[in-house]
N, C-alpha and C positions, 0 to 999 in steps of 0.2 A: 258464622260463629267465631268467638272470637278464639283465638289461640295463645300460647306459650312460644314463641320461638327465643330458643336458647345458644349462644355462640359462643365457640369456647376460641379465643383467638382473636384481638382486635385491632391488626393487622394487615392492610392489603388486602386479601379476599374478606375477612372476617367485618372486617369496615367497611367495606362495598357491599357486602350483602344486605349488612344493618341498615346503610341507604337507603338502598333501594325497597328493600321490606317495606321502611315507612311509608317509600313516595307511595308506594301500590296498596297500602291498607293503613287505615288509619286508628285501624281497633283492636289489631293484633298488637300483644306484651311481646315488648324486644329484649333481651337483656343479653350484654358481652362482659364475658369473663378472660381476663387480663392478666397472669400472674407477676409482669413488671409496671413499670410507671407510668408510663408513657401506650398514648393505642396510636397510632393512623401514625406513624412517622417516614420519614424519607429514607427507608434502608439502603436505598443505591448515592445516596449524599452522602454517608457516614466517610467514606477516606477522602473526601473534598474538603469535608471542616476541616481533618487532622491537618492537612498541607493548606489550609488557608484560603484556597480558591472560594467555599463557602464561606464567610467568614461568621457570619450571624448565626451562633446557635439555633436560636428560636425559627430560622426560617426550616428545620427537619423537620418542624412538629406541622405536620399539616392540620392536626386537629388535638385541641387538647378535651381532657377527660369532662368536665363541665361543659364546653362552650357545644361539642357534640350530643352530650346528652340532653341540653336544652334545644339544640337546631333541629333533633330529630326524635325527641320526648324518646328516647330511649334509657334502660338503664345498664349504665358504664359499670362494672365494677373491677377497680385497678387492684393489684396488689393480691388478686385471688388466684390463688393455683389449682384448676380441676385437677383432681386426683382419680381420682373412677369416675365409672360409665356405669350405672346403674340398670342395663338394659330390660330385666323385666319387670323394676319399680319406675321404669322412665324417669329415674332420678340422676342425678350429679350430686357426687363429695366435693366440695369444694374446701379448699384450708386455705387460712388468710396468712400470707404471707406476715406479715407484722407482727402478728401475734402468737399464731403456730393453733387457732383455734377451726376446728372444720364445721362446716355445717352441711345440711341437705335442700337440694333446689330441682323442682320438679320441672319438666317440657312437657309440651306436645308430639313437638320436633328438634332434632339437636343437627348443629353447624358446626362441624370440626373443622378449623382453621387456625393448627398449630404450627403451621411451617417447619422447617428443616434449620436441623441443629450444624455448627462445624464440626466437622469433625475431630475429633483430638486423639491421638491413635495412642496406647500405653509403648513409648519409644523409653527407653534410658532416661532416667535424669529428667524426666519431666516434669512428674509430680516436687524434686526441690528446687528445678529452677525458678528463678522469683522473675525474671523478664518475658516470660513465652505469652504472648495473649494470642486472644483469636476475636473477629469482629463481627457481632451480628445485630445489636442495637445500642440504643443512645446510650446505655451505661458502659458497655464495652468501648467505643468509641470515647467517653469521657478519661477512662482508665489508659489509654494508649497516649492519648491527649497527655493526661498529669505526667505519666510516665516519662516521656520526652521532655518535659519542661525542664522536672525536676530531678534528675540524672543526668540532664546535658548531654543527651545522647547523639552519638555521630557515627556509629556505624549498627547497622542493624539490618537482618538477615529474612527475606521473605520464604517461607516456604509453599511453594505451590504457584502455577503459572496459569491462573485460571483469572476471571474476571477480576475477585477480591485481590487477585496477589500482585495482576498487575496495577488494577488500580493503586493498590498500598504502596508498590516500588516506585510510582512515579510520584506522587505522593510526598514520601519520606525524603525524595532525591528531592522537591520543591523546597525542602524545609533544609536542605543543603545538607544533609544526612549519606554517609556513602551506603549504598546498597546491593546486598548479593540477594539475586534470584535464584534459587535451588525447585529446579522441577527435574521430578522422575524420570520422562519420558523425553524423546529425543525434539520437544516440541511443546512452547505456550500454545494458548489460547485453542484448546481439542477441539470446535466447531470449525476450524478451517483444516487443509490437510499441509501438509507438510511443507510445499516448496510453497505457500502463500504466508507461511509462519516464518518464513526465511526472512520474508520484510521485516517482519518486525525485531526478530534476535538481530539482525545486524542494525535495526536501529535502536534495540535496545541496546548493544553493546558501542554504537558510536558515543552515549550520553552516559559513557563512565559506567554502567550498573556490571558489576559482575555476578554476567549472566551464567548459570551450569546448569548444565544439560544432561540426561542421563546419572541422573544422581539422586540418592535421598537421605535424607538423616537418620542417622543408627544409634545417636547417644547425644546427650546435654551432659554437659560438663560442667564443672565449679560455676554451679549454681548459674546455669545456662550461660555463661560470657564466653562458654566456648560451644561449638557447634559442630560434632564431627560424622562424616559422610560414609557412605557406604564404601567410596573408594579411597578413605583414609584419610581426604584433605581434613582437615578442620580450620573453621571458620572462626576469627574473635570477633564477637556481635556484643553489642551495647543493648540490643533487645531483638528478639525473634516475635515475628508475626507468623500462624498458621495459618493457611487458607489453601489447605490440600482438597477440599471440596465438603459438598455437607450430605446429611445424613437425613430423611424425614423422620420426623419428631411422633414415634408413633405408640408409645407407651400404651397410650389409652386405647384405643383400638387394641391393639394384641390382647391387654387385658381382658377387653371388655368384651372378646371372640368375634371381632369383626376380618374378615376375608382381608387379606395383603397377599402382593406381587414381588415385581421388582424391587428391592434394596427394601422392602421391609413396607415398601408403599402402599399405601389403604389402596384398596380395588373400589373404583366405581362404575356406575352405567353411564352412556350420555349424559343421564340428568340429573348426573353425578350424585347419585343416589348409591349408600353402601351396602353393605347383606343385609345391613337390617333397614328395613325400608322406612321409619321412620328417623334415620341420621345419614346427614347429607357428609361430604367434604370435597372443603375444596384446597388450591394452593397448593405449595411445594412438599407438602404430606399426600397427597393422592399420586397415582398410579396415570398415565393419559396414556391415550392412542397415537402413536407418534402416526403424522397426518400424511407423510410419505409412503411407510409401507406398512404401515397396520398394524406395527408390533406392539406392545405394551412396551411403555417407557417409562422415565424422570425426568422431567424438564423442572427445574427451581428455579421458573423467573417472573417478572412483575406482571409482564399482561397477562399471561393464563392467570394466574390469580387472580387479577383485577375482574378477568372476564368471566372466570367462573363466579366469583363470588355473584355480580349481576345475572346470570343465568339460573343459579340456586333459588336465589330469590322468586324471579319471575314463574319458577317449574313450580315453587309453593303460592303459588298467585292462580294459579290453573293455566300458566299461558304453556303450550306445546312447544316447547323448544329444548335443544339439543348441543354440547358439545363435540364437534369435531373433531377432534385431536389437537394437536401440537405440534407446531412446525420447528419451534424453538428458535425464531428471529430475534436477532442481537445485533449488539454493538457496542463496540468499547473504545475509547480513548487511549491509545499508547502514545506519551508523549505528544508530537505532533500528527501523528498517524492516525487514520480510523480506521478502525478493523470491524465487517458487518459481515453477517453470514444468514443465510437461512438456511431449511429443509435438511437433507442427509449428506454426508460430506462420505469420499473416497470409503474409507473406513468402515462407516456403519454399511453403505450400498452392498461392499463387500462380503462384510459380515452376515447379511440377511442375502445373499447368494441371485443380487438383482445384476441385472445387464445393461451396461451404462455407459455413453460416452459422455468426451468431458472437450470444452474449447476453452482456451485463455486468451484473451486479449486484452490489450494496451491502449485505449483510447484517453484521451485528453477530459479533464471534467468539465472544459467548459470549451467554445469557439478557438482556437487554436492562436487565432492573430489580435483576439481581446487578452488585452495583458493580465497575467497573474494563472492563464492558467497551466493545472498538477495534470500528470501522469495518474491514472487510475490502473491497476491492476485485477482484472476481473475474470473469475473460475467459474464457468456455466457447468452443469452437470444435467443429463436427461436421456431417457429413455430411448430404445430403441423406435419407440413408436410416437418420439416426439415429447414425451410426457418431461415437464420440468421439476428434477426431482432434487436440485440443489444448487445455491449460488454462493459465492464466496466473493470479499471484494475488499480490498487492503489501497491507501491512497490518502491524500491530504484532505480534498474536499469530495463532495458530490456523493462519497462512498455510500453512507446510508440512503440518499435520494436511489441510486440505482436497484439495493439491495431489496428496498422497499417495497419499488415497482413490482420488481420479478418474485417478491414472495406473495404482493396482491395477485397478482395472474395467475400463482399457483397455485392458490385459496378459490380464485374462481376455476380453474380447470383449464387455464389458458395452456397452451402446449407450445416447444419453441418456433412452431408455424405462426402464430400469433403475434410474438413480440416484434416481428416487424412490423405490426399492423398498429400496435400502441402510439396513440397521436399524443405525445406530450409537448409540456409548453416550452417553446425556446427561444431565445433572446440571447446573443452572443457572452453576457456575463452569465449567462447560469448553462448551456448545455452546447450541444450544435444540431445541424439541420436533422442529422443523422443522432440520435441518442446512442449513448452507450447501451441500454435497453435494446434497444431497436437491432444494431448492431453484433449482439450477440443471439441476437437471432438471425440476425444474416449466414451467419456463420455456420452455425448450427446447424440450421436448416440445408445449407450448402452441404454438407458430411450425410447427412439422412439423405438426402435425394441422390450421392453419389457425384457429384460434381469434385471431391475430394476427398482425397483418403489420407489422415494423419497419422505422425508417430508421436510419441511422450517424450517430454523433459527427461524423466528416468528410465527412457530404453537408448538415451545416445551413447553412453558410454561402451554397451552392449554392441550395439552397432559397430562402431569403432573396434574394437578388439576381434569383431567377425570380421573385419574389412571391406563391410562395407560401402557404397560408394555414396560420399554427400557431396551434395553442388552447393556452396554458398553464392548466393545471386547478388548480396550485398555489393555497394561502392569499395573502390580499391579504400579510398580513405577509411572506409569504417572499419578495416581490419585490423586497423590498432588496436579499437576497444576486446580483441581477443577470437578466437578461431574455436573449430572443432577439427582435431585429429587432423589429417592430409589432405582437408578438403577443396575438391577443385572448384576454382570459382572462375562464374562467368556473371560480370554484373546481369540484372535484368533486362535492359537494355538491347542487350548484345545476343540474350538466348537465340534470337530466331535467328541468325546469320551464322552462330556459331554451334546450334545444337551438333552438327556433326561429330562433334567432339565426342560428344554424350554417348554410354554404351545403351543397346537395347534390348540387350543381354543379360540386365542387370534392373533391380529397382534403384532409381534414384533417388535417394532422400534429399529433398533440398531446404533449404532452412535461409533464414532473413535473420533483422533482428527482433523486427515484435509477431512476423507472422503474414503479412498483408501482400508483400512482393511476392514471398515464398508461394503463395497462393497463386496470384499472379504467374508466376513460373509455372508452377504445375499445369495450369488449364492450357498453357502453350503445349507445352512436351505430350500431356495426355492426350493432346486433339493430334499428335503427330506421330502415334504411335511407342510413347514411351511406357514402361512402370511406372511410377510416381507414388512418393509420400512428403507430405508438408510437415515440418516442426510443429506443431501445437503452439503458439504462445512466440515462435522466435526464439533464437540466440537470448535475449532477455530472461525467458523462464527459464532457460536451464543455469542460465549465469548466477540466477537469482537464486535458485535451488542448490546451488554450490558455496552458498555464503560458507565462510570459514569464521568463528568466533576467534576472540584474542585472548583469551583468559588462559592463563598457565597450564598446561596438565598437571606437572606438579610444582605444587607451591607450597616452602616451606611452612611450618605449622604457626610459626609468628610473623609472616610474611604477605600474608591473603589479602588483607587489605591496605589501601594507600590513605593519605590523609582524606578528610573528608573536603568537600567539592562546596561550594555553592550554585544554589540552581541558577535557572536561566543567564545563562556564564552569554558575555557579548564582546568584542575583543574591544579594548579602549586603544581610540588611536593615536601614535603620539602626534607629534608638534610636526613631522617631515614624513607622514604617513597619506599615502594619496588615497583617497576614497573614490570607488565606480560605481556607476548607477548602470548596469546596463538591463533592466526591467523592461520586459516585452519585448528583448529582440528574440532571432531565434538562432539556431544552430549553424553556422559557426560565431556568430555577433559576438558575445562574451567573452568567447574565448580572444577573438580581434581586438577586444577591449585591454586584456591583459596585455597582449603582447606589445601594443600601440605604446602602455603605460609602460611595462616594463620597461622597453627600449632605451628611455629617457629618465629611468632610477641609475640610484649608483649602488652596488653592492650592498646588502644587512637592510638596505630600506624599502619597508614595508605597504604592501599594498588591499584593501580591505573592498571586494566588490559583490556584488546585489545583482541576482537576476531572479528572474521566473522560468526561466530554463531548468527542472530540478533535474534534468538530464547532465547538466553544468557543472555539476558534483561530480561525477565518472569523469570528464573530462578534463575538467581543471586537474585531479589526480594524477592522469597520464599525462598531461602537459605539462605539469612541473618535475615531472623526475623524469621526462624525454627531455624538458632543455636547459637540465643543469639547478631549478631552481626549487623553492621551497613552501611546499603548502604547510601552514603551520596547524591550520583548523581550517574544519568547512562544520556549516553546522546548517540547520532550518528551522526558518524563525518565519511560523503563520505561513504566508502563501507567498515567503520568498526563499531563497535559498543562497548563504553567506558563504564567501571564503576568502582568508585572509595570508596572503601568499608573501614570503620575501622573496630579493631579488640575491640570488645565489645559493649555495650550498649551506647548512643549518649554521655552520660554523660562523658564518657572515651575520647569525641573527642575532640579536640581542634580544626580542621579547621572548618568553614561553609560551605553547600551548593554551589557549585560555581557559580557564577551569571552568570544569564541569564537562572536558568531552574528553574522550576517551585517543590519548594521543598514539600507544599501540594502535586502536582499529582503522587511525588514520595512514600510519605504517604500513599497517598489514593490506590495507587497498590500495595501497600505493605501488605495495609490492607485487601483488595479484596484476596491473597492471602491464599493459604489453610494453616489453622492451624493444627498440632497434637496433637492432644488431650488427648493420652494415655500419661502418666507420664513413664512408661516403658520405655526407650532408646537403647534397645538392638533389635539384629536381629538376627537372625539364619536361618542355610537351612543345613538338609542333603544332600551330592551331591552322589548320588546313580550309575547315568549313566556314561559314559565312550565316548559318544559320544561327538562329537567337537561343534557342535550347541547347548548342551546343558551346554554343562562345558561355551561357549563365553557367554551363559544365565544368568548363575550363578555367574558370574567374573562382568558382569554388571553390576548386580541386587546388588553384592556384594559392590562394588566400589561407586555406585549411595548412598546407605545407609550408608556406610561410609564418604562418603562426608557431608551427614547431620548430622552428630555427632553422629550416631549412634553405639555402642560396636556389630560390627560383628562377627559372631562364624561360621564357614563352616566345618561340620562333613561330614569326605570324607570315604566312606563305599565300600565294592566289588567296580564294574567295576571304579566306581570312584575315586580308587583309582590308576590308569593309569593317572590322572591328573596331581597328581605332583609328579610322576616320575621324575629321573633326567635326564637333554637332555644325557648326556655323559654316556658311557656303564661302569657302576659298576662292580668291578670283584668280587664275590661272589660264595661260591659253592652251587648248585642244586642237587638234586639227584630227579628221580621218578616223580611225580604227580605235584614238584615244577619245577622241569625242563620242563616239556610239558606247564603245565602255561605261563612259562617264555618264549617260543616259540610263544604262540599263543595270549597272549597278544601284545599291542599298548608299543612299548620301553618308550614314553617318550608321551607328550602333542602332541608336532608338529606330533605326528603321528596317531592322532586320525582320525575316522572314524566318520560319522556322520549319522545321524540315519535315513534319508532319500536320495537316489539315491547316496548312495554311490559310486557305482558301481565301485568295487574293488578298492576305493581310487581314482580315478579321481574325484567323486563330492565332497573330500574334500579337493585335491588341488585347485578346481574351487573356492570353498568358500573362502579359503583363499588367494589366486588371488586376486580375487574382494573386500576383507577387504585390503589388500592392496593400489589395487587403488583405494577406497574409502575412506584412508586416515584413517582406526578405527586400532586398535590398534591389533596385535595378542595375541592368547592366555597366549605366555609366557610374554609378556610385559604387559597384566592384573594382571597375576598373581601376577608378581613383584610389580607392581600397587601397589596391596591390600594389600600385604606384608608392602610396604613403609607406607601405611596409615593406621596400624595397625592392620589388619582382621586375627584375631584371626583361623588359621588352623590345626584342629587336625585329625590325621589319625586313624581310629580303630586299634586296634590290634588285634580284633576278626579276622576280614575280612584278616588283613594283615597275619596273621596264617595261614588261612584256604586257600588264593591265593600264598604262598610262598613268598612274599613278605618281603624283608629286610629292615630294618631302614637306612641300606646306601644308599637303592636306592632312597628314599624319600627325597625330595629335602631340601633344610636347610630351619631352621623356622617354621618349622613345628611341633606340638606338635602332641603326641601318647597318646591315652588312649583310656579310655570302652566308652557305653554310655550312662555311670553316668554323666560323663564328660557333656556331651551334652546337658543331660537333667538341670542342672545345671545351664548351659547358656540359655534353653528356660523360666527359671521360671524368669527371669529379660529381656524376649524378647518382644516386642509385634509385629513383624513380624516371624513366621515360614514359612519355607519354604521344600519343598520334590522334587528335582532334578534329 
């Protein structure tokens, strides 16, 4: 029989439902009621046009009013505003916008799909400022658009740090606009939890936007050009955007006595059916089942919509089917960052009084030794019984690919025993053997079965002030990048030989920097009778959760803002400005690169280099204000990562900052970074051993402390001194004790052995394989390295006596003496070292 199906909303759900209606019946009267212009448009495009990325109007309208009503013999009616719900004439008031005249329009069945309004909250001075918009379709969007054009606006103020606001901040900063973000709470983007939102405000505040935190607006002033805070500041804005969150649009319902929940949201069944069983709703005016823990929620975003609206339909078609809840999977664009989340974050788990742990890890987006790839940062959250009930994930690429996954697995019921088991596709430019996926189920899974017991990013400081005892396992070198409290460190390495150290009287907390050694440590100590607990995440999470923002506390009241920026700012170089490629090497390459170049600038002249190290950013930081010189900008541009460094102190520079990034937050990481404190500048290491991992040890360690200006000295003694042999066979004569030596010794470097699973030389071509395809550099190209960068190498001549060893065979460069010699160079060292 044929029916009436009436929609109030055409829209996202309201538009998808009309579809699908048609596809499924071909005799049912469709009709959408539309109270603006425009139906089916791209509401998540709207702050793409404003900043230009969109540039084509017309490509928002996915569908206009004719061309739909014809594709899908439906009738469109734009410019109609339902007014009432008629429920026991099954009638709708409908008033025509244009002319202000109402008529009456009967159903069978009625489709509510009014979506959710912004919010506009009655603040001071709002109703006479003439700049405040808020953006929820094409005519808003157009009105934001004229406004900028034609006022020539250059500073203007977002409120709210939610999807719309960052979009709008980044946006408006496109259009070379300076921008303050003003959010409430101590925290954008609420689907993630706090130490994962740290990414972002510190890469909000690298890119100029003056970001505030813990704040809101209390008043508009002279007709909005001013903007004043709860904590007094006031803002001068050229125009304010609201997007403190929205509201569902539920007028008609309340009137009409239909059942609401949450925040005023229509209540439905699964089959999203309302009290009154002949009107459905669907979209960010319904009420959903959040799909984690069963509570009644508000989710306002595109796919529930999209999907209910298709589900509406089908449950009026007779087909048996059912809404699930809502997990509320997202993802947004900051700047260069993607920021994706699903399921329940810290917060809500809390709030609904569920029991939860949580892993973070750091894995690479794509094969490590294929060039270009970012750092991922990823928050698993799940159950005691395995159940995965939330992921969070912040990072340049790959971010929503990961996100993705683990919110499909947890749509089918997969648990974090599972996600090892996920076979996805890999190929060195898109993943590794091991997925990040896969991987945080390793982890997981390892904490549930007991193999490990962790502590949080926000219980270190706690710890510390108890006293605590942490082991940092990390390299001596890494402890520049910064410490926790008085902690004793024993690299990884070294734990088994030197656990004695360690109390057993005590738990150990021991910590790495992303998490993976620390782990590592622990399963030693805990098979040997220790306490143990692992950092979560590494020295990284908590470093990360510690961002400090640059924004004044207080700042005079016509003082807030700086001129206005242009966007994608790129430093132009001049005439005597050396530019580096170093893309694809890895840790320390980059930084070698600088130093190599610097060495051969002359004071104020400037140096611009490129890598895919985004780790290369922290470093270069520390490396120019440990050795006297000057980072002017670092910035990230797509899937590489810029810094533009002079050689000396600022006073020697003649270019500025380049506009558009934020040269306080370059400061203030400069200054966060570890100072040396010893006056001393020298380093030395006896290299004693003869094995391959430990001589790649020592070239490292060598190379790294060269790079920060330090006078390296490497005293090469017995086995070690098989190191710098020469590759090519010396003709020399032996006789006796020198001739068996010279048998049963390694000829040259490339033919070292290394001091575990040798096994006759296959586990040190394996290692050397793997430094290969890993892209690190071999031993003899260290060595030259060190050589090139001045590291001072002297061979005994005791040892070289006593092993038969000639001065021909030692390779050039190379200084001979006692060790007088050596001790010489430790009394102006303040690193020693015993290899």
């Amino acid at each position: 029989m044929k029916r009436k199906i009436v929609i109030i909303g055409g829209v996202a759900g309201g538009a998808t439902a009309a579809a699908r209606l048609r596809r499924l019946n071909e005799e049912d009267e469709i009709v959408i009621f539309e109270k603006g212009e425009y139906i089916s448009f791209a509401n998540c495009g709207l702050p793409y046009h404003i900043g230009g990325t969109i540039q084509e109007r017309d490509n928002l309208l996915l569908e206009t009013v004719g061309g739909m009503a014809k594709k899908f013999n439906i009738g469109i009616k734009n410019f109609s505003e339902v007014v009432k719900i008629n429920r026991a004439e099954k009638t709708i008031t409908v008033k025509h916008v244009l002319t202000g005249a109402t008529t009456e329009e009967s159903y069978d069945k009625l489709i509510i799909s009014t979506g959710a309004r912004p919010i506009k909250p009655a603040i001071a001075g709002i109703e006479e400022a003439e700049n405040v918009f808020t953006l929820r379709n094409i005519p808003d969007m157009d009105k934001i658009k004229a406004y900028i054009n034609e006022h020539q606006v250059k500073r203007a103020t977002v409120i709210g740090g939610g999807f719309i606001g960052l979009e709008m901040m980044e946006n408006l900063w496109e259009l070379g606009i300076q921008v303050s973000l003003v959010e409430m709470s101590d925290q954008v983007m609420a689907p993630i939890d706090f130490e994962m939102a740290q990414s972002v405000h510190a890469h909000i505040d690298m890119h100029n936007v003056n970001l505030i935190l813990n704040d809101g607006v209390k008043a508009f002033e002279d007709k909005g050009s001013k903007v004043r805070l709860n904590s007094g500041k006031v803002l001068n804005t050229d125009m304010t955007i609201l997007s403190i969150g929205v509201t569902p649009e539920n007028e008609l319902a309340t009137a009409a006595g239909l059942k609401t929940g949450v925040r005023g949201a229509i209540v439905v069944n699964d089959q999203l059916q309302t009290s009154d069983p002949d009107i459905f709703a669907v979209g960010d005016v319904i009420e959903v089942t959040d799909f984690v823990n069963g509570k009644p929620t508000v989710v306002p975003l595109a796919w529930p919509a999209n999907r209910q609206g298709r589900l509406v339909a089908d449950h009026l078609n007779g087909m048996d089917v059912r809404y699930k809840g809502t997990m509320g999977t997202s993802v947004a664009k900051v700047f260069e960052l993607t920021v994706a989340a699903a399921g329940n974050n810290e917060k809500t788990l809390n709030g609904s009084g569920t029991d939860y742990k949580v892993v973070h890890i750091h894995p690479n987006s794509h094969a490590g030794y294929y060039p270009g790839a970012s750092p991922l940062d990823i928050k698993l959250l799940f159950g005691l019984d395995g159940k995965i009930l939330g992921v969070q994930a912040v990072g340049m690429e790959g971010v929503e690919k990961r996100v993705d996954v683990i919110a499909t697995a947890m749509k089918l019921g997969a648990t974090v025993y599972d996600l090892p088991d996920l076979e996805l596709a890999y190929a060195p430019p898109y993943s590794s053997a091991k997925d990040p996926a896969n991987i945080a189920g390793y982890v997981a899974s390892n904490i549930l079965e007991g193999k490990i017991d962790t502590f949080q990013w926000h219980e270190v400081d706690g710890l510390i002030a108890k006293g605590a005892f942490l082991l940092d396992v990390r390299e001596e070198f890494e402890l520049a990048t910064g410490a926790l409290g008085n902690a004793y460190t024993i690299p990884l390495a070294q734990i088994r030989e030197r656990m004695s150290e360690l109390p057993k009287d005590k738990t150990i907390h021991v910590f790495c920097q992303v998490g993976h050694r620390g782990y590592n440590a622990a399963r030693i100590l805990m098979q040997n009778g220790f306490s143990v607990k692992n950092l979560d995440g590494g020295y990284k999470t908590y470093k990360q959760a510690k961002t400090t923002l640059t924004y004044e506390e207080d700042v005079p009241e016509a003082a807030v803002h700086v001129e206005p920026v242009h966007a994608k700012p790129a430093a132009q170089p001049a005439s005597n400005t050396i530019q580096v490629d170093a893309c694809g090497l890895q840790c320390p390459g980059p930084i070698l690169k600088v130093k190599e170049n610097i060495d051969k600038m002359v004071d104020g002249q400037e140096l611009i280099i490129e890598a895919s190290d985004f780790g290369f950013l922290a470093d270069i930081a520390a490396w120019t204000k440990n050795t006297g010189n000057t980072l002017l900008s670092k910035e990230i541009d797509g899937k590489i990562v810029r810094a533009h460094v002079a050689k000396g102190k600022a006073g020697a520079v003649k270019s500025a900052t380049p506009a558009g990034f934020n040269e306080a937050a370059l400061a203030a990481q400069a200054a966060q970074a570890p100072i040396l404190q010893e006056t001393k500048d020298g380093a030395t290491m006896v290299v004693f051993s003869g094995d391959l991992d430990k001589a790649l040890a020592s070239f490292i360690i060598a190379n790294g402390a060269a790079a920060y200006g330090k006078q390296v000295t490497m005293f090469f003694t017995f086995w070690g001194l098989n190191v710098i042999k020469r590759p090519e066979k010396v003709s020399v004569a032996k006789r006796g004790m020198e001739r068996m030596f010279d048998i049963m010794l390694p000829s040259h470097a490339g033919k070292l052995p290394i001091s575990k699973m040798n096994m006759s030389g296959v586990g040190s071509k394996m290692i050397q394989a793997v430094m290969k395809q890993k892209n690190v550099d071999s031993l003899p190209a260290m060595i030259a390295q060190a050589q090139k960068m001045g590291v001072k190498m002297v061979a005994c001549t005791m040892s070289m006596d006593i092993m038969g060893i000639k001065e021909e065979e030692i390779i050039e460069g190379v200084d001979f003496g006692g060790v007088a010699a050596y001790i010489g160079d430790t009394m102006d060292a303040n690193l020693n070292l015993f290899i």
